[in-house]
N, C-alpha and C positions, 0 to 999 in steps of 0.2 A: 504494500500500500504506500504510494508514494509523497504521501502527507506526515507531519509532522507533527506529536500530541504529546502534550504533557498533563499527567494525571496525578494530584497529591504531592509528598514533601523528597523531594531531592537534591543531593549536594549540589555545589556550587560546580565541581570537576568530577566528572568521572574515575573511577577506580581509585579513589580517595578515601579516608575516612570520614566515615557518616553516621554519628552518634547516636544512641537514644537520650532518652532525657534522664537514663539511669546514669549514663558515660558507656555502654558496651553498645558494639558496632551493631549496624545496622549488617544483612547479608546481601552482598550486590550478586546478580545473577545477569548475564548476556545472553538474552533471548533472541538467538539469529538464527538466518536462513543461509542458502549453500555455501554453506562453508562459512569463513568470516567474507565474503564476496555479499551476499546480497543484503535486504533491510535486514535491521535487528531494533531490540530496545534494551535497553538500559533497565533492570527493575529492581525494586530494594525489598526485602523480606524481612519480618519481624522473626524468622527463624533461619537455619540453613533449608535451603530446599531439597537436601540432600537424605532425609532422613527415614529409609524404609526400612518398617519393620519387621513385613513377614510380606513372601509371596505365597498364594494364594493357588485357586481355579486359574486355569487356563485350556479355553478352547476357540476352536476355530469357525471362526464365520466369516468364511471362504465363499463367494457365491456357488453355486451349483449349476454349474452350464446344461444346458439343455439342448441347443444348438448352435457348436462352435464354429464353424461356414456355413453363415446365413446370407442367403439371395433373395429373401421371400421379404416384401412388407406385412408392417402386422400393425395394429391395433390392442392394444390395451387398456383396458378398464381400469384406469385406478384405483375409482372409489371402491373396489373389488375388495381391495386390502383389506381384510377387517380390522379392526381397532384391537388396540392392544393398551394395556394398563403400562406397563413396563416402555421408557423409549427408548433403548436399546435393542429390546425384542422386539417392537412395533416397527422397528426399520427393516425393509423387507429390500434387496436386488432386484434390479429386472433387466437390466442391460450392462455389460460389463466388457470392459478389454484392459488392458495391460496400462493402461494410461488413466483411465475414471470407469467410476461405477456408478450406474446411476440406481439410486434410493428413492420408494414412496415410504410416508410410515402415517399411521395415525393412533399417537400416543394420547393418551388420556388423562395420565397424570403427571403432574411434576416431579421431576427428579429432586428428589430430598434425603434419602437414604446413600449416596455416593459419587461420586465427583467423574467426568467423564476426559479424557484426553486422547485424540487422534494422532501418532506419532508418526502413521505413512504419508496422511492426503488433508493438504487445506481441503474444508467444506464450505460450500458453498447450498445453505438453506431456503427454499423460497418458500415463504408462508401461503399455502391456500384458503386454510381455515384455520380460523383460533388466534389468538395475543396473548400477550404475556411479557416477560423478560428472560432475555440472555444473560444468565448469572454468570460471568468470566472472573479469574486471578487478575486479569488489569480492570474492572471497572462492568457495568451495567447497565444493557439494551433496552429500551420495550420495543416491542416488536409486534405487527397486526397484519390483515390482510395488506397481502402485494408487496409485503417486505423481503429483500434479500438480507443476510445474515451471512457475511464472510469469518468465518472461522477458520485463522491460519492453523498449519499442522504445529502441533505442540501447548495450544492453548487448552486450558484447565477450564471445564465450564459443565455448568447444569443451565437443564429448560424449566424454567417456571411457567407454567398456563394456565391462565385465570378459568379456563372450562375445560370439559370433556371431550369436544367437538374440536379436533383439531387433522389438518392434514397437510402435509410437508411433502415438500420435493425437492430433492438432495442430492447432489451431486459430488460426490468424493476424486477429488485430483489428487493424482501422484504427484502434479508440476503445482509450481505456485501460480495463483489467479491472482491477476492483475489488470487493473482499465488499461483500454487499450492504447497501444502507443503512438500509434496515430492519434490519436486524441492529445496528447501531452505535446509540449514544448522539450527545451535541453533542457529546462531547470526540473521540469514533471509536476509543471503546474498545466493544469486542462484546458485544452484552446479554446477559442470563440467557438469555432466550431463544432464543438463538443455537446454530445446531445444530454448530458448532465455536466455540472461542474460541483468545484468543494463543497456549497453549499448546502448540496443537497446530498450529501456524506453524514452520516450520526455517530459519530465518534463514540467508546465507554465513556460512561457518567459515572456518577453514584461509587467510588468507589467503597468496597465495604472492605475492611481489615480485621482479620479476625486473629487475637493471640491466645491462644488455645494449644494444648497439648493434650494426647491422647490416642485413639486409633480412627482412621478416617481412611475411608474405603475410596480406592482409587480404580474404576478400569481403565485400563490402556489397551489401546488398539497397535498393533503393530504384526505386521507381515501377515495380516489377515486373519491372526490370531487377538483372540480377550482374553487379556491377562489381569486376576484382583489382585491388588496390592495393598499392604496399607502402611500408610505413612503413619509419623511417629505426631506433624503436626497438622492442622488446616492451611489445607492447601490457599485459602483466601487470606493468606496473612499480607500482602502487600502494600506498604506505603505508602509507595511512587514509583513514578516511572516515566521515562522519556524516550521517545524515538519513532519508526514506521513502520515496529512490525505490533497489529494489534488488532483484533475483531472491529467490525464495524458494520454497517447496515445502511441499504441504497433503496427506496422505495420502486418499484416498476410503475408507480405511479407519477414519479418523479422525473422519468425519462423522458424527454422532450424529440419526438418524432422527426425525422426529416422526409417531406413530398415533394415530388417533382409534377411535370407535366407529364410525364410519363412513365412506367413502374419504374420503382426502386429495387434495386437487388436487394439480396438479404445481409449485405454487409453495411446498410443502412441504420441497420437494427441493432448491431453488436454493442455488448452493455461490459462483457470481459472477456479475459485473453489469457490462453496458455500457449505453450510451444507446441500443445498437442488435439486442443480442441477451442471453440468460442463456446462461445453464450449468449445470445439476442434477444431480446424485447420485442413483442410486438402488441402494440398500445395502441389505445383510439387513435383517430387522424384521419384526414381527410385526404381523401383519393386525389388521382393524377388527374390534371386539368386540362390537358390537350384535347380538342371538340373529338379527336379521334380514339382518345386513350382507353384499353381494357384494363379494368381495378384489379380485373382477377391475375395472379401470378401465372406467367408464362411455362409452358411444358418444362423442363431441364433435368439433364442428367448428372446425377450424384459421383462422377467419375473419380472424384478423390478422397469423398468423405460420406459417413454415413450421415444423417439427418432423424434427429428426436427432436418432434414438437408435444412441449405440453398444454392441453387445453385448458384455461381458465376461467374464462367466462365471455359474454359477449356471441355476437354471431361471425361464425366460422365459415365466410362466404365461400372461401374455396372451396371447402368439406361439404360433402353430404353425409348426415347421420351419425354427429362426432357434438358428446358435451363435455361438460366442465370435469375435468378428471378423467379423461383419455390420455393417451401419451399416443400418437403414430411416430413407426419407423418407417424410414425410407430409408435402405441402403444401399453402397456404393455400387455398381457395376447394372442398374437399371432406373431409366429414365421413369420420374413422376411430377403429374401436375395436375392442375383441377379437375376436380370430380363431374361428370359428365353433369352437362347444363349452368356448372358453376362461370363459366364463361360469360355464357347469354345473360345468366341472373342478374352479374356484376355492372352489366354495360348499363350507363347513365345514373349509377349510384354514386353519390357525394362524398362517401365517410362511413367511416367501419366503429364499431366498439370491442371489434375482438381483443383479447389481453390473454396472451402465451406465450412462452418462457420454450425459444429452443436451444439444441444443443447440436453442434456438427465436429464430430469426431474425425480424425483423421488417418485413423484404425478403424476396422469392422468393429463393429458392438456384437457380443455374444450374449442368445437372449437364456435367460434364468430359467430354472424351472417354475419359481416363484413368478417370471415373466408369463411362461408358458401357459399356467395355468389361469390365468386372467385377458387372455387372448379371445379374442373370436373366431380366430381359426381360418377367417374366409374375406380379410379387409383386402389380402393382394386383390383378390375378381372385383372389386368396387369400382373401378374404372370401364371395364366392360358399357358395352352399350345397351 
């Protein structure tokens, strides 16, 4: 994240000493990314962060491929998912490669019984249903429909949710996610052109500091395995902290669309960026103004990258017979575009309200079992006449 945030009480210099009010040191910790090369922060701990007492359970939640060379578009049912009490367990795979996996889950209650940390893949949350707060070790989100939720890899956090009615779509990156660099300047402040800028970033708040000692339940994610740990302190012990590696939150509400007179590609839409897949927005806005323009998105072939749209609400002109909590694939090596009639419909409409969050890998997506079994089995023939 290429902003700059300072949260609570921090020396004057870095790797210095930084006192309590008793006279013994505060504990500085350097939370970076690859290697000492990319962002990091500075953070101060009212303990060592170092302190585990017992390992625990360890198992593997591995997706379960179902079908690893897929050529077939599919359809999936989100809202399928059933709910789940626990939001660990309520996170279910349905599309996975080597690079991201993508996650629905619909957890019900808040996490309050243990502390959660991803050590492989920044996540990247987008709230469908339900609010709440992002309880993180730097500071605290609220969060509601149409929120994104960037959660770099290695940050410490629980989901608080004010209700039971909650549904999330999640995507887990091996690569760090970051706005796009076309969008940035050399300094990595976001250009005119920029279809959001800082302002519309929500930084942690609220920091809470907890000095507590005891046993506090940790899981960790790492190499596809869940590992329980427990550390000796509260993991929310921190004081302060400075720098640009740090959760934060972008409404899809907040994105500010670009239209032409004539259709926009889909790199219009882009909201984030990895080395190995995007992430786009597609928000209300008003259609292409050339007396001659089709609204509807032109035929094309996926020649490089698969293509997951998530459905969120609104109408879905291109689609026939596609609601809120769908997911469609389209993947590489065959040509797709609107649904028969979706053409005709589109011509002399002004402006859309549809609102979906896609994703275009640049690796095949391997779909889950957990995928598989919320399929319809039969969305490739929808193009048929």
């Amino acid at each position: 994240m290429p902003f700059y945030h300072q949260l609570g009480k921090i020396p004057p210099k870095r790797h210095t000493q930084f006192r309590k009010p008793d006279g013994s040191l505060y504990s500085e910790q350097l939370f970076g990314t690859v290697g000492f090369d990319g962002m990091y922060s500075n953070i101060y701990h009212e303990h060592r962060p170092t302190q585990v007492k017992e390992i625990l359970n360890q198992k593997s939640v591995a997706p379960k491929i179902a079908k690893a060379n897929n050529i077939q578009s599919y359809r999936l049912k989100g809202f399928d998912v059933a709910p789940c009490d626990d939001y660990l367990e309520s996170r279910t795979p349905v599309l996975t490669n080597s690079d991201c996996t993508i996650i629905l889950a619909a957890p019900r209650k808040s996490v309050t019984d243990y502390f959660y940390k991803n050590t492989d893949a920044d996540e990247l949350i987008f709230i469908h249903k339900g609010s709440g707060t992002l309880k993180t070790f730097l500071g605290n989100i609220s969060f509601g429909y149409g929120d994104y939720l960037l959660v770099p890899r290695g940050v410490i956090y629980q989901m608080e949710f004010d209700g039971p009615e909650n549904r999330l779509f999640i995507v887990e990156s091996n690569h760090p996610i970051y706005t796009p660099k076309r969008y940035r300047n050399w300094f990595g402040q976001l250009l005119e052109h920029s279809p959001f800028c800082e302002r519309d970033i929500r930084k942690p708040q609220a920091l809470e500091t907890h000095n507590e000692k005891g046993d506090f339940l940790m899981k960790i994610k790492k190499q596809n395995d869940l590992i329980d740990m427990v550390y000796a302190t509260h993991p929310f012990d921190v004081v302060g902290y400075d720098g640009y590696n740090y959760p934060y939150a972008f409404s899809i509400h907040d994105f500010e669309p670009i239209t032409g007179r004539i259709h926009q590609p889909p790199p219009v839409h882009q909201t984030f960026e990895t080395s190995a897949f995007v992430v786009c927005s597609f928000v209300p806005r008003l259609y292409d103004y050339h007396p001659l323009s089709i609204p509807a998105p032109y035929n094309h072939s996926n020649i490089d990258s698969d293509e997951v749209i998530y459905y969120v609400d609104g109408d879905f002109m291109s689609r026939n017979d596609i609601a809120p909590g769908h997911i469609s694939l389209h993947p590489a090596g065959i040509p797709h575009g609107p649904h028969p009639g979706a053409t005709e419909r589109s011509l002399g409409k002004t402006q859309t309200e549809e609102l979906a969050v896609m994703v275009d890998t640049f690796k095949p997506l391997m779909v889950t079992d957990q995928g598989l079994a919320i399929s319809d089995g039969n969305y490739y023939q929808s193009w048929l006449d």
